[in-house]
C-alpha angles and dihedrals in degrees: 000000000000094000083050097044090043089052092048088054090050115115108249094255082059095054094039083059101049087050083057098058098047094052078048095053085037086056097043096049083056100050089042091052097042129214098296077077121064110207095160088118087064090071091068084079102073092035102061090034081058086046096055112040105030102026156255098298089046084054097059095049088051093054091057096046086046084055095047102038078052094049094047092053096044086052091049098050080058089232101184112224118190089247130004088241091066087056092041086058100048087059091052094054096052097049092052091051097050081054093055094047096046084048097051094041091048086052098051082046094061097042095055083050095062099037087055091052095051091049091055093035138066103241087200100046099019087237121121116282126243092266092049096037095052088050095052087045089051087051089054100045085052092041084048091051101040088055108025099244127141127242135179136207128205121201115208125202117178109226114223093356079143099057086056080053090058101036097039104019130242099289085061090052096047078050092052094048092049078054099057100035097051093048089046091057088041097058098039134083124269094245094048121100125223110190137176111231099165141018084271095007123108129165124184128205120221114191122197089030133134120187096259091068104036092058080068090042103047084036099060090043095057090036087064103027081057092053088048091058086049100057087049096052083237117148098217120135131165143261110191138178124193124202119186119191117200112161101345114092114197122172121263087257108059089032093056081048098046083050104045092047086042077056099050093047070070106045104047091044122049092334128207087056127111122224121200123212122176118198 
């Protein structure tokens, strides 16, 4: 895991390289073993070691150089074939099944990329989901700890979002939830996290963050998330519970509870309303 996730950080020459000198051992295996031994299949390392890590495009340049770094050698090992046709064809084949390789493991490539992006992001808002949300939550409680700074996390529900479902219908809720959620992403930091933990229930993570500041911050977004709903003609308001931590380091779990419960003291309250809360 630490060779793969080294490899994935190299700059693109390194890998190239590397490429180079597989294809290089791969040669000189050949060239070592004669013709009696096929090792054509072996290719099909650096090849798929191009393909991943650099790409479709540098996949296909590395199949042909497989193939003609194959049909050099075979040439120079003066293998004797019944017609030079029959030499001029195996090439071919080759090259066409390196292709094909390179083509299918791109393709698996890509399709592992997407599932792991559905799987991190809401497919419906476009946030983080609750899995991911929770992991990255987990990374900043350690990174907090490790060097004494202060975060804060702010739970969102959305007050009579149901009552938008049963007036408007569900396509104007989902539109209602992309709204939010994009202004929401709009209007925060790079480094901050928005994630969907519930069907209306968001919460966002904001690193570097004491509670001085994130009364500004959390002021200025439901100012303006309140104004949006507005110029829908949406009822939507928001319950919302803060939690600093500054010097205190619970797990993501307890902290997502202690903010959600800190929410609901809201919500089933005065609503639309936030309550802060440092520990």
């Amino acid at each position: 895991m630490h060779l793969l996730a080294w490899i994935e950080n190299a700059s693109n020459p390194i890998k190239a390289i590397s490429g180079i000198l597989l294809v290089a051992v791969v040669g000189s295996l050949n060239i070592l073993t004669g013709w009696e031994l096929d090792l054509s299949l072996f290719y099909i390392l650096p090849i798929a070691f191009v393909t991943w890590f650099l790409g479709s495009m540098a996949g296909f340049f590395a199949s042909f150089v497989c193939t003609a770094v194959w049909y050099g050698i075979d040439l120079s090992l003066l293998h004797e074939y019944s017609s030079e046709f029959v030499h001029y064809w195996n090439t071919v084949i080759r090259l066409l099944f390196f292709f094909l390789f390179t083509f299918m493991l791109n393709s698996l490539k890509n399709a592992l990329e997407r599932e792991r992006k559905l799987s991190r992001i809401d497919s419906l808002t476009g946030v983080a989901t609750s899995r991911h949300f929770y992991e990255l939550l987990e990374l900043e409680i350690a990174r907090s700890k490790r060097y004494k700074r202060p975060f804060t996390i702010a739970y969102l529900d959305l007050d009579n979002f149901k009552a938008v479902n049963d007036r408007f219908g569900h396509t104007t809720g989902d539109k209602a939830l992309r709204t939010i959620t994009d202004y929401v992403q709009k209007n925060i930091r790079i480094m901050d996290v928005a994630g969907r933990l519930g069907g209306d229930e968001f919460a966002i993570l904001f690193p570097e963050t004491d509670q001085e500041t994130i009364r500004i911050i959390i002021s200025k977004l439901r100012k303006g998330l309140l104004e949006e709903m507005r110029q829908h003609g949406w009822p939507i308001t928001f319950s919302i519970g803060v939690i600093t931590c500054n010097g205190t380091y619970p797990s993501a779990d307890d902290l997502i509870k202690s903010t959600d419960e800190l929410m609901y003291t809201v919500k089933n309250t005065s609503k639309n309303d936030v309550r802060y809360e440092t520990r």
